[in-house]
C-alpha positions as CSV (number, residue, x, y, z in Angstrom):
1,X,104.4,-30.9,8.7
2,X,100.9,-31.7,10.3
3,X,97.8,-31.2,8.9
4,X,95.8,-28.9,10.9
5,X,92.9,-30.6,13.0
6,X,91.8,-32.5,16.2
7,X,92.9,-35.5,16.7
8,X,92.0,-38.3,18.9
9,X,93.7,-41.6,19.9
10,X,91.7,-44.2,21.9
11,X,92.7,-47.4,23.7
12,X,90.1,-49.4,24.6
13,X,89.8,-52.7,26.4
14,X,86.7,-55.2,26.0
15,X,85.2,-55.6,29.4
16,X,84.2,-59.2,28.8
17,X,87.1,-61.1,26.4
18,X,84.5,-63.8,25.6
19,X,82.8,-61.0,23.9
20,X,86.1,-59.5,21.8
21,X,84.7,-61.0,18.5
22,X,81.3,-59.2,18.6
23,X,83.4,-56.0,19.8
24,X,85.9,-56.0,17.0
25,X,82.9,-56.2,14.4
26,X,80.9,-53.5,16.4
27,X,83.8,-51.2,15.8
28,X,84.6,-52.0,12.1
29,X,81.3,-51.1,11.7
30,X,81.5,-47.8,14.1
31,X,84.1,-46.9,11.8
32,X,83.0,-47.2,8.5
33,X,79.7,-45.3,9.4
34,X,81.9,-42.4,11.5
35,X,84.6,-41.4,8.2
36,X,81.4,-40.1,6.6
37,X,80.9,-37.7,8.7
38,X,81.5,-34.3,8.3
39,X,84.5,-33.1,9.5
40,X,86.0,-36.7,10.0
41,X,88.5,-37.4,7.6
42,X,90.2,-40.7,9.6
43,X,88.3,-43.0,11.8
44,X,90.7,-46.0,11.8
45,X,90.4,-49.1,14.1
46,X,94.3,-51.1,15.2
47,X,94.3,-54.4,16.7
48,X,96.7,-55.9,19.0
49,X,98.7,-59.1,17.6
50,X,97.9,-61.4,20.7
51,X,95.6,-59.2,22.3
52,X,91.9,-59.3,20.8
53,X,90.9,-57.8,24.0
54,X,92.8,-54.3,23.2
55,X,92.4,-51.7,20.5
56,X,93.1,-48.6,19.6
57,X,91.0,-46.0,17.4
58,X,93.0,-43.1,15.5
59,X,90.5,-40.4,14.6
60,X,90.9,-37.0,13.1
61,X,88.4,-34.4,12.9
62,X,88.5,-31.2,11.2
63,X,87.9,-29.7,15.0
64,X,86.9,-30.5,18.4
65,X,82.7,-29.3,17.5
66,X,83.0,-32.3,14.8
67,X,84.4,-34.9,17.6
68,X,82.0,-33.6,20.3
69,X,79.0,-34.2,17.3
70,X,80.1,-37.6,16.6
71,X,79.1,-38.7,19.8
72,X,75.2,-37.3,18.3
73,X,75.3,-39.9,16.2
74,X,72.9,-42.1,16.3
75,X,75.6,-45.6,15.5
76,X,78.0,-43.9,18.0
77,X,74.9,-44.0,20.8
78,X,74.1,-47.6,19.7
79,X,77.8,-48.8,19.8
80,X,78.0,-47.2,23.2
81,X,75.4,-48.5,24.5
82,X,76.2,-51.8,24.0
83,X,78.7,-51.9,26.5
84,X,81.5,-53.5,25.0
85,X,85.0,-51.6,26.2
86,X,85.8,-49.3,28.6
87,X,88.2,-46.4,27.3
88,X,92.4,-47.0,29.0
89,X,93.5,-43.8,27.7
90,X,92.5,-41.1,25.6
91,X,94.8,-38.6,23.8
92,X,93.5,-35.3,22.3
93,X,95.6,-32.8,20.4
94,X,94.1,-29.7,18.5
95,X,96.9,-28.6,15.9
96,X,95.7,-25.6,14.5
């Protein structure tokens, strides 16, 4: 059985490879600031073995207002603006 929520699944891809060091610390980081957040209760970088270009975030919120105010958040704005990935895919399921 699922626990209710809204769920996200992200795969990203670094835009620059050179760069895939700085972007895997920029989204440690993104992630341990974002599971504090209300409603958030996983915010969970995966890394590719042999790809350090490709990642994938698993988030669950406890709806789609507490995803949709992440993106307030001031570390969420700075990550962003950074320019680091671009977003492949993006899955988003609400099991209520």
């Amino acid at each position: 059985m699922f626990t209710p929520g809204y769920f996200v699944t992200a795969e990203l891809k670094v835009k620059d490879p050179s760069r895939a060091a700085i972007a895997r610390t920029e989204l440690m980081s993104l992630c341990e600031k974002s599971i504090h957040e209300q409603g958030c209760t996983l915010f969970k970088l995966h890394e590719f073995k042999g790809q350090p270009e490709r990642f994938m975030l698993w988030e669950r919120f406890d709806d789609e207002a507490a995803f949709k105010s992440h993106f307030e958040e001031i570390y969420t704005k700075a990550y962003i603006a950074k320019d680091l990935t671009d977003v492949v895919k993006i899955y988003q399921t609400n099991l209520a």
